[in-house]
Backbone bond lengths (Angstrom), bond angles and torsions (degrees), N, CA, C in turn:
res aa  C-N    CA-C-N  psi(-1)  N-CA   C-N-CA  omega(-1)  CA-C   N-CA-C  phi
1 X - - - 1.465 - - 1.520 109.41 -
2 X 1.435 111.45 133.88 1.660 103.58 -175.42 1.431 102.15 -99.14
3 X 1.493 115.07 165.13 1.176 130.81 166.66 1.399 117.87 -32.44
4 X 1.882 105.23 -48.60 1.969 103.39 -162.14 1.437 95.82 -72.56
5 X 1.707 124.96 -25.19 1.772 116.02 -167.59 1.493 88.45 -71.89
6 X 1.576 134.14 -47.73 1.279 113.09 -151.91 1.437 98.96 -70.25
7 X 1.381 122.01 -6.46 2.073 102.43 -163.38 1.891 72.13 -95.93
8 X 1.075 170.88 19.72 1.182 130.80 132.05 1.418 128.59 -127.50
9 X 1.630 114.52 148.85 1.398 146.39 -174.55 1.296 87.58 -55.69
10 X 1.643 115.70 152.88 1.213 103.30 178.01 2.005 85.37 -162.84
11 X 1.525 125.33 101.58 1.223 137.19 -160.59 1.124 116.89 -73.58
12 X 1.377 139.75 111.00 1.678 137.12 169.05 1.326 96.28 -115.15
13 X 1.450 107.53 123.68 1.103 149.15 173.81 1.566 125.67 -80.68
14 X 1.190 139.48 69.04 1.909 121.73 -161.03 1.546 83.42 -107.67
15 X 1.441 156.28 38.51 1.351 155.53 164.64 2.182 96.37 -37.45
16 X 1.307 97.91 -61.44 1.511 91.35 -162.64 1.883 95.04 -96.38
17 X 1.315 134.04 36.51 1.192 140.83 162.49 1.543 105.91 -110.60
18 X 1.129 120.78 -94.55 1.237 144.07 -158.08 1.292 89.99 -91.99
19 X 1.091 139.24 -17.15 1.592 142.16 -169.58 1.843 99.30 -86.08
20 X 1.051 112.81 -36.22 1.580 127.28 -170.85 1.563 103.72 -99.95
21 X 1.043 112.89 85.66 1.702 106.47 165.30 1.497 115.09 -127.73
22 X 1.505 103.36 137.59 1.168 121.30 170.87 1.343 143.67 -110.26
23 X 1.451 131.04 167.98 1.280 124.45 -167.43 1.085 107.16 -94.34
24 X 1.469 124.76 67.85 1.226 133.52 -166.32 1.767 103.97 -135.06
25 X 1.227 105.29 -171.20 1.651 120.93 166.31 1.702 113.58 -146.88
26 X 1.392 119.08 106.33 1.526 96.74 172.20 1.426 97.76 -123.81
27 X 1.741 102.46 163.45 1.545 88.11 -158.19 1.002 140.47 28.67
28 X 1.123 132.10 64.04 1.448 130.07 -177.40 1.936 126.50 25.96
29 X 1.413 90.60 47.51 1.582 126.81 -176.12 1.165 100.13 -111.58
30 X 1.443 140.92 103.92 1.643 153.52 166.53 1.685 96.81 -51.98
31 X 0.926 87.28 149.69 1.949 94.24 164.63 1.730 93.58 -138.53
32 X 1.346 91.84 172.28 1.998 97.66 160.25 1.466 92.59 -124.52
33 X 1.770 106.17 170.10 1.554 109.12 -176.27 1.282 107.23 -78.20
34 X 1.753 127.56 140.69 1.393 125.81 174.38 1.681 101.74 -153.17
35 X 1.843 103.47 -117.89 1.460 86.76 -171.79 1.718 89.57 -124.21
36 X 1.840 97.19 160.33 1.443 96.82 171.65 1.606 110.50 -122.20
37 X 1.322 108.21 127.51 1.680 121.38 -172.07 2.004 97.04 -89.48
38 X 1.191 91.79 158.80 1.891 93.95 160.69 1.654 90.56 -111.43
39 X 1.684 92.04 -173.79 1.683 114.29 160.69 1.471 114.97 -9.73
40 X 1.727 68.12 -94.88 1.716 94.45 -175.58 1.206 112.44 -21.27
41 X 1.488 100.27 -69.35 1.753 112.66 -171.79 1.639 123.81 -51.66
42 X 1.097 95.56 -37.74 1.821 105.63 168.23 1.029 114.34 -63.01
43 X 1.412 130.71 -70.04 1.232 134.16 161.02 1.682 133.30 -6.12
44 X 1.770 87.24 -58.57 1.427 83.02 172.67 1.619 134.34 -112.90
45 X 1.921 83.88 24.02 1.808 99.18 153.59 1.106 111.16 -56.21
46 X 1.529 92.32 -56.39 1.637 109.16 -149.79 1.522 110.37 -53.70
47 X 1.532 104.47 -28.63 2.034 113.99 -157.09 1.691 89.83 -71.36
48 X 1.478 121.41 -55.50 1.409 138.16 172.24 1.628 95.40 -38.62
49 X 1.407 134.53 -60.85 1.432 123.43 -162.76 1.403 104.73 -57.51
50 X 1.465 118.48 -50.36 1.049 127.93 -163.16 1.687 123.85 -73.64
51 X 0.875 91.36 -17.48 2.027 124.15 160.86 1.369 103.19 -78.46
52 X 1.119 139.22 -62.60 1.212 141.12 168.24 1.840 116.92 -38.16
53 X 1.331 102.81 -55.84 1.805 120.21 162.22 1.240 106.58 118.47
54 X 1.734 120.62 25.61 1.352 102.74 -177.70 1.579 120.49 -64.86
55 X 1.146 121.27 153.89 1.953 105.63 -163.37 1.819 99.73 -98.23
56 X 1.140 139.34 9.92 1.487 144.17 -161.66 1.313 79.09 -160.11
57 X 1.634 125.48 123.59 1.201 131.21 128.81 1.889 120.05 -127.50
58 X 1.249 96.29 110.17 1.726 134.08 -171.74 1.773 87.26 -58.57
59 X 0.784 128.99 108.14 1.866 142.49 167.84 1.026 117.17 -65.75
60 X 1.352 113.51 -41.39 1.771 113.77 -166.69 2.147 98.66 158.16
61 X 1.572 75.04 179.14 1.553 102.66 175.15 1.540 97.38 -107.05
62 X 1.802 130.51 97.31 1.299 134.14 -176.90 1.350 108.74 -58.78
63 X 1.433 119.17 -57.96 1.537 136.17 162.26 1.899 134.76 -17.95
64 X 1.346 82.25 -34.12 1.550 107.70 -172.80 1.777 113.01 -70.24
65 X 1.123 106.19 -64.93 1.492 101.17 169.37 1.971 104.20 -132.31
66 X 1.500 97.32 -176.09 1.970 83.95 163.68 1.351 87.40 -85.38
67 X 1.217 164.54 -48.05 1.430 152.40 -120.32 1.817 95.85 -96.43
68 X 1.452 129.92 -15.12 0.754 144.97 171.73 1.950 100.12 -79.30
69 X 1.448 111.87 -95.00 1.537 105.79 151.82 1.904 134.24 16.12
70 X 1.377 92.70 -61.95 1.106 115.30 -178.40 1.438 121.51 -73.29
71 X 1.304 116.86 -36.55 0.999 151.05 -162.44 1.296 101.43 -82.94
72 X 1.495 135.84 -81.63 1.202 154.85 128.24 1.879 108.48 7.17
73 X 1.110 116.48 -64.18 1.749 123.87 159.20 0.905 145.26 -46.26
74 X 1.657 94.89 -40.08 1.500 107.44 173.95 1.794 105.86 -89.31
75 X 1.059 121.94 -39.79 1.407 124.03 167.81 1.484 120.70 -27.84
76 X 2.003 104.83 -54.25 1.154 124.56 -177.07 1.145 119.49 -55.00
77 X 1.662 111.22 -35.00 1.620 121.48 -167.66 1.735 94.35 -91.64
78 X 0.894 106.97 -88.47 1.850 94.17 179.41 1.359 119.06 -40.26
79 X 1.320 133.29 -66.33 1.615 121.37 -149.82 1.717 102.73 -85.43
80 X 1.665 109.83 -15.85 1.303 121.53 -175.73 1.630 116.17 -46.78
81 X 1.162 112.23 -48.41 1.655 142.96 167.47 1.231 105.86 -52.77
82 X 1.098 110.20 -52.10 1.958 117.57 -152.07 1.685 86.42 -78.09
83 X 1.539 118.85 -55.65 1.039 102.86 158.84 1.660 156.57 -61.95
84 X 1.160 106.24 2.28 1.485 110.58 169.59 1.677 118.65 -107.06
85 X 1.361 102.09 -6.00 1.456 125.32 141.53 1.259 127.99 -89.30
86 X 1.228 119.34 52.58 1.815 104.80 -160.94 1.685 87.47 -72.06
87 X 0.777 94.16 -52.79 2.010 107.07 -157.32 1.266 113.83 -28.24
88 X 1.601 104.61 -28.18 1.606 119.58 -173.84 1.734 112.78 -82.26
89 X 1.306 121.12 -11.48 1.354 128.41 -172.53 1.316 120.61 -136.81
90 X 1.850 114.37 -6.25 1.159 119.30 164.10 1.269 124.02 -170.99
91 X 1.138 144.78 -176.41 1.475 134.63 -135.00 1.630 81.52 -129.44
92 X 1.672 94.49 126.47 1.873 115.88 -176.71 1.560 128.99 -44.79
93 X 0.568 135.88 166.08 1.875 105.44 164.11 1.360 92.23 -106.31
94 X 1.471 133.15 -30.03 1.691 123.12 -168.25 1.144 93.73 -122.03
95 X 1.496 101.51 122.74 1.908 132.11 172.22 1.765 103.62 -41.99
96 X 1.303 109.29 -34.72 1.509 106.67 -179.87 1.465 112.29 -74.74
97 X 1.735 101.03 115.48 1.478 97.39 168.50 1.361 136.29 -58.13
98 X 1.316 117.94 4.86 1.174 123.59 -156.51 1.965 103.25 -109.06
99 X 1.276 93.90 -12.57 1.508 121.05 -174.07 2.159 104.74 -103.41
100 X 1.061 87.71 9.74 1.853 77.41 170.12 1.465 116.98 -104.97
101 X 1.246 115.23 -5.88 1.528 106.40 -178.53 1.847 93.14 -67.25
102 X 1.285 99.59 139.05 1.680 136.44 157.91 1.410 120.91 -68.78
103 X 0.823 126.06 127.38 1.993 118.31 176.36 1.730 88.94 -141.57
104 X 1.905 85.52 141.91 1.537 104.41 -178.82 1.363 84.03 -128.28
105 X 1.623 96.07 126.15 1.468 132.53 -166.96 1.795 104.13 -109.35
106 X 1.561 95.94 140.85 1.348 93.89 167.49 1.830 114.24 -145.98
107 X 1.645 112.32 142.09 1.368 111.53 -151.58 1.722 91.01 -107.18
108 X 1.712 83.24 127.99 1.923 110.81 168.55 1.393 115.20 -111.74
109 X 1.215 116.01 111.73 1.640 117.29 145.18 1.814 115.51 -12.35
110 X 1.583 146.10 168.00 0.636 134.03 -141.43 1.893 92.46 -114.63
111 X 1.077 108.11 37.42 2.029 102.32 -173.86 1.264 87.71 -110.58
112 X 1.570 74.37 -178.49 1.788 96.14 -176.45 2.063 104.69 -96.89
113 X 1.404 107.25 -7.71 0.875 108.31 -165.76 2.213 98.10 -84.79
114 X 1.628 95.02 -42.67 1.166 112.10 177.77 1.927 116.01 -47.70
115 X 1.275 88.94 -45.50 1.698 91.44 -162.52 1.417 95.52 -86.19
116 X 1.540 138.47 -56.86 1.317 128.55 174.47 1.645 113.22 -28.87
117 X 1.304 122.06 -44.05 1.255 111.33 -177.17 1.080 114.57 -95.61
118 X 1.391 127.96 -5.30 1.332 131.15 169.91 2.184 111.21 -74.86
119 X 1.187 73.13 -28.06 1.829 86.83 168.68 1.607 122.29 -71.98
120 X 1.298 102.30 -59.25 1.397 123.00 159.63 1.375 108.98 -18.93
121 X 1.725 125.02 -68.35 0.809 128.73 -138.28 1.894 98.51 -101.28
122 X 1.537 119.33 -12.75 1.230 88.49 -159.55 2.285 75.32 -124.17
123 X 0.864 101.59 -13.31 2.093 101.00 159.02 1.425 118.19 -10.61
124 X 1.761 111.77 -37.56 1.384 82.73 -163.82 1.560 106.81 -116.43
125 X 1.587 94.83 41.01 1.401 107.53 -175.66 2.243 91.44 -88.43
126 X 1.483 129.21 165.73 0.817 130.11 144.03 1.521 133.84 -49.53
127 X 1.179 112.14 -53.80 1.599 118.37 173.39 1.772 101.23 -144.19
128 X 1.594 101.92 118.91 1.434 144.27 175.23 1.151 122.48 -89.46
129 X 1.577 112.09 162.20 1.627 111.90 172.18 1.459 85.54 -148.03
130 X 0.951 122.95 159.38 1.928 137.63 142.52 1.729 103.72 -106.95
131 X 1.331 100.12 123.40 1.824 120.95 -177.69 1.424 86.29 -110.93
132 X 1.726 128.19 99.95 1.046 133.48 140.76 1.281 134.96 -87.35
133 X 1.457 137.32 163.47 1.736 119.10 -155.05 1.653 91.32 -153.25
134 X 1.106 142.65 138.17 1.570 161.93 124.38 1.654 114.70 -100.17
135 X 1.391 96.95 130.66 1.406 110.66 177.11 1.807 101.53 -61.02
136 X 1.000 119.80 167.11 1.321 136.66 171.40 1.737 139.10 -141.03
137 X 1.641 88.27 -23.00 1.688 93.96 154.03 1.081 141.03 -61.12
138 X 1.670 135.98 167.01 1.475 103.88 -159.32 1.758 85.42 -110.02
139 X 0.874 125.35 16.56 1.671 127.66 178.60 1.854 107.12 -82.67
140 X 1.397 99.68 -53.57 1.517 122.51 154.02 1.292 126.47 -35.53
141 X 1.660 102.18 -66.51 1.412 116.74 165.90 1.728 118.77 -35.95
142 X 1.278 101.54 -86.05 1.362 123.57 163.96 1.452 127.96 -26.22
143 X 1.481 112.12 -41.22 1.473 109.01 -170.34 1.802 116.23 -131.45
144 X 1.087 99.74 -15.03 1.770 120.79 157.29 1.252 120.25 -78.91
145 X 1.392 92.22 -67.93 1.831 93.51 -151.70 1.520 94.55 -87.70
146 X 1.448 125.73 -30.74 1.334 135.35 -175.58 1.716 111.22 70.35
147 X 1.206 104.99 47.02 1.594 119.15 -179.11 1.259 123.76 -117.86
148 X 1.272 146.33 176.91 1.224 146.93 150.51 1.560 119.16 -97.62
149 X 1.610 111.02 166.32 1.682 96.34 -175.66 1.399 116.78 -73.18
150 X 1.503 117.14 -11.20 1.267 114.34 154.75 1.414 138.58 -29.51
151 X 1.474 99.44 -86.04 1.681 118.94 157.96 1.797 119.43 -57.19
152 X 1.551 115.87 16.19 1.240 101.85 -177.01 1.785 96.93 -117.34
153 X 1.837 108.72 -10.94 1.054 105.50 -176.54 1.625 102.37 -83.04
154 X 1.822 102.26 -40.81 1.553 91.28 177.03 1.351 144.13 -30.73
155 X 1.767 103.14 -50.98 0.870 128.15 -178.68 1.483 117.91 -41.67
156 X 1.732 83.73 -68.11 1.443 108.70 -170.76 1.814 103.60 -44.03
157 X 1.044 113.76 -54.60 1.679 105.31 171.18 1.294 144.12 -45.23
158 X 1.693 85.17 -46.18 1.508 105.66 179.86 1.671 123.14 -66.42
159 X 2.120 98.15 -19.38 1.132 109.05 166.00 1.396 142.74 -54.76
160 X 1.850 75.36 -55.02 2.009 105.10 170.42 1.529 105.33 -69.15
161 X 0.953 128.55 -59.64 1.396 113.31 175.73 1.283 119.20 -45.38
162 X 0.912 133.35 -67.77 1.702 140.90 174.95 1.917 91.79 -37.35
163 X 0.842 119.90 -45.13 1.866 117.98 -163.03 1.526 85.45 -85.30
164 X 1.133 126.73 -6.40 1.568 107.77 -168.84 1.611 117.03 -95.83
165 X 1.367 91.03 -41.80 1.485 122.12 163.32 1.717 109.21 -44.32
166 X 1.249 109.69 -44.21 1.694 105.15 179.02 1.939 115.36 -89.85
167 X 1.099 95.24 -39.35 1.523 79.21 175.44 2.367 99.97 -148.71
168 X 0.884 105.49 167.67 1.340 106.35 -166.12 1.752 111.10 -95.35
169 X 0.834 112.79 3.38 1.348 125.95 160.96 1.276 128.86 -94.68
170 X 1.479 124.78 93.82 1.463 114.68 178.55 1.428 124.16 -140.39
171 X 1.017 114.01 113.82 1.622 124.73 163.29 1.673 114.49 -67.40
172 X 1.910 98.57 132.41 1.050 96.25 163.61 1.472 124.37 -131.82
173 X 1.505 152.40 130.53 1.283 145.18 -140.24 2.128 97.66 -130.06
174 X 0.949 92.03 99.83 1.710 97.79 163.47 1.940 102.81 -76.65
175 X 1.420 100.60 117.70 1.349 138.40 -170.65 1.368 94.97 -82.57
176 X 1.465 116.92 115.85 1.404 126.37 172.13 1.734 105.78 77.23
177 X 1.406 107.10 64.58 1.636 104.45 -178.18 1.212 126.53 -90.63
178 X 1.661 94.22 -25.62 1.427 103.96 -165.90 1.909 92.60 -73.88
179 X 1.348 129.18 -28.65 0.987 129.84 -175.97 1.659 133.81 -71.55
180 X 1.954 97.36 -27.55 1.083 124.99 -166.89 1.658 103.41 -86.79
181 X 1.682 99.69 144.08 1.449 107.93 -175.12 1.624 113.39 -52.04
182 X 1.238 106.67 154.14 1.657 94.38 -173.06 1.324 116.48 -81.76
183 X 1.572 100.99 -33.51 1.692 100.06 -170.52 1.942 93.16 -70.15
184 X 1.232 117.36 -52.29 1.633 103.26 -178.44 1.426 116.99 -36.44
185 X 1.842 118.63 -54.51 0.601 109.65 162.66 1.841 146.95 -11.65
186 X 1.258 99.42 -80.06 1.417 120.54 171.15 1.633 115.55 -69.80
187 X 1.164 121.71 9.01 1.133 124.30 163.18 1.846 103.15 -103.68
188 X 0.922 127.41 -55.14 1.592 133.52 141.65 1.557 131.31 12.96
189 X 1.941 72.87 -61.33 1.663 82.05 -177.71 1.314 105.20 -119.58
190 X 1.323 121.54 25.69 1.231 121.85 158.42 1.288 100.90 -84.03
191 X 1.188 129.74 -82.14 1.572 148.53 -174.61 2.159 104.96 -35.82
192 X 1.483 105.23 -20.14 1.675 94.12 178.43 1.862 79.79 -99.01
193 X 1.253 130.70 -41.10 1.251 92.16 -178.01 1.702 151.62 -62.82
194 X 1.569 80.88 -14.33 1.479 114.77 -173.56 2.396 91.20 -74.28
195 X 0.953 88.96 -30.29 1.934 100.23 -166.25 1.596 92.68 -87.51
196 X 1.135 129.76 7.21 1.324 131.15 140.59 1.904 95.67 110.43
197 X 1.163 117.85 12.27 1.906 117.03 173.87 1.661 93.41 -62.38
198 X 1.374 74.67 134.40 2.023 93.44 166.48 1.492 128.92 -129.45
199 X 1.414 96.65 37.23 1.330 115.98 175.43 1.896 108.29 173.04
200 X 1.226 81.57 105.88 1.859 96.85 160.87 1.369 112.44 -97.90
201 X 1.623 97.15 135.57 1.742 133.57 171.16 1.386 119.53 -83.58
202 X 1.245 150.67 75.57 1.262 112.49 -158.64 2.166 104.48 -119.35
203 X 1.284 81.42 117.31 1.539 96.94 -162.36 1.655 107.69 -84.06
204 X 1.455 116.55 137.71 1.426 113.83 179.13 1.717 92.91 -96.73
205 X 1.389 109.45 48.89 1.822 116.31 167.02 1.619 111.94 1.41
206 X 1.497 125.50 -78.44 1.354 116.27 176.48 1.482 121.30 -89.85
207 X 1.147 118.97 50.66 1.486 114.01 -179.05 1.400 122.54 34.74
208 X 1.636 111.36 44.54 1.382 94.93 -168.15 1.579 110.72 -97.40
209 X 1.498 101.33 -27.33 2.136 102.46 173.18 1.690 108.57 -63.67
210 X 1.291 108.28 149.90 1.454 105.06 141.38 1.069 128.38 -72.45
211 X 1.436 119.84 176.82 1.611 120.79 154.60 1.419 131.99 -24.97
212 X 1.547 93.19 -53.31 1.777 105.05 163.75 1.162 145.27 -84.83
213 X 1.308 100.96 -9.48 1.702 117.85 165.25 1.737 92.27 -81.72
214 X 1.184 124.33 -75.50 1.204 104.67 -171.00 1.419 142.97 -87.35
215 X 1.609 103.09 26.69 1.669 116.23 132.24 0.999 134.89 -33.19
216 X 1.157 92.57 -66.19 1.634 134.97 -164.53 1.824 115.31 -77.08
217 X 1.581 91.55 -46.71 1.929 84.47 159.63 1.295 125.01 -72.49
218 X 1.647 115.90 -30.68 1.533 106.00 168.79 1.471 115.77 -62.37
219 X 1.123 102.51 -18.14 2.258 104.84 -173.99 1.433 82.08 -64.40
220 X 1.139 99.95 -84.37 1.867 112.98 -163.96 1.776 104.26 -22.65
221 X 1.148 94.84 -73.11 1.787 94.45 165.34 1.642 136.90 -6.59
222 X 1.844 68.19 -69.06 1.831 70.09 -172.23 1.418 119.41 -80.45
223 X 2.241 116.01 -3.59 0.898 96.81 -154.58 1.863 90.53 -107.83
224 X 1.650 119.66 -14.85 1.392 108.73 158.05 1.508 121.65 -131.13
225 X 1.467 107.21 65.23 1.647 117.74 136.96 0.821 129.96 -81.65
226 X 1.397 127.44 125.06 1.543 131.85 -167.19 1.887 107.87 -79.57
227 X 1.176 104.50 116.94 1.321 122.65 -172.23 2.080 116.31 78.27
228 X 1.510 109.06 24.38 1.563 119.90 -171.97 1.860 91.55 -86.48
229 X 1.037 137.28 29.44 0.975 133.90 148.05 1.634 142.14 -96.85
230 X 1.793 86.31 -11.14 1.517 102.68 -178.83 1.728 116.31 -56.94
């Protein structure tokens, strides 16, 4: 990590992703009970976020329902703009002009079926991301996904590549990190960085670190991922 990334803040937003959960199941996607927005209502989170200046705003899970889809699309086409103009409707958060473009992001499971439509849906934004996610613990491994760490690294590539190929922005989030071995880990995210991801997530999924455990795994992280300096 260089000096100029650490001097700036840099805002991801999942308010109408992870912010919106329901007591539902789609695709065999858990939710917990919370709140449920329509269109409309998303929509004009998002215009407010983007007024606000967050620089990543996460739309949704496209995959999840069409009303989700939709949602996610329509975001792209209105707030998509507003955001690649932020400058014109609200005050930057980073003095560098080169740092105001906005990207409305949208999060896929690790298929090909997932990310194509996760593309689909957020395309006709100006500047995009695809937020794809594979678990990486071996508890996960083992009793979820029913894989080995073999087939979990494949994947994981075959994901980012496939997401890379459609637009040049891509996040990738190893699912269950705080749980997952570290050295696998960092081999993980070496191999998606090497597959062209330009931004790792790395989520403690079940709240299982503290504060100080997961200090301390991001140190380790950043200091042996192979190519975590890019």
């Amino acid at each position: 990590m260089t000096t100029q990334a650490q001097d700036k803040l840099i805002i991801f937003d999942t308010t109408l992703r992870d912010g919106e959960q329901v007591d539902t199941i789609h695709n065999n996607c858990f939710a917990s009970p919370g709140v449920t927005l329509n269109t409309e209502e998303k929509v004009e989170i998002a215009k407010h976020l983007s007024r606000l200046g967050v620089d990543i705003l996460e739309a949704g899970f496209p995959v999840a329902s069409q009303g989700d889809f939709e949602a996610v699309n329509q975001i792209a086409k209105e707030v998509g703009p507003l955001m690649a103009g932020r400058e014109k409707i609200g005050k930057p958060m980073l003095r560098d002009s080169s740092h105001k473009i906005q990207v409305i992001c949208g999060l896929a499971r690790a298929t090909r079926g997932d990310i194509e439509q996760c593309y689909d849906a957020i395309s006709p934004a100006p500047h995009k991301r695809i937020h794809t996610f594979l678990a990486t613990s071996d508890i996960h491994l083992q009793y979820k996904l029913k894989i080995d760490r073999d087939e979990c690294v494949k994947r994981a590539v075959e994901a980012v590549t496939l997401a890379k190929s459609l637009t040049g922005d891509v996040e990738f989030s190893p699912e269950d990190a705080g749980r997952s071995d570290r050295d696998f880990l960092c081999h993980v995210l070496g191999k998606v960085i090497e597959a062209g991801a330009t931004t790792l997530n790395i989520p403690d999924t079940v709240g299982y670190n503290t504060p100080e455990e997961y200090g301390s795994l991001i140190k380790y992280l950043v200091a042996n991922t192979p190519g975590g300096n890019k």
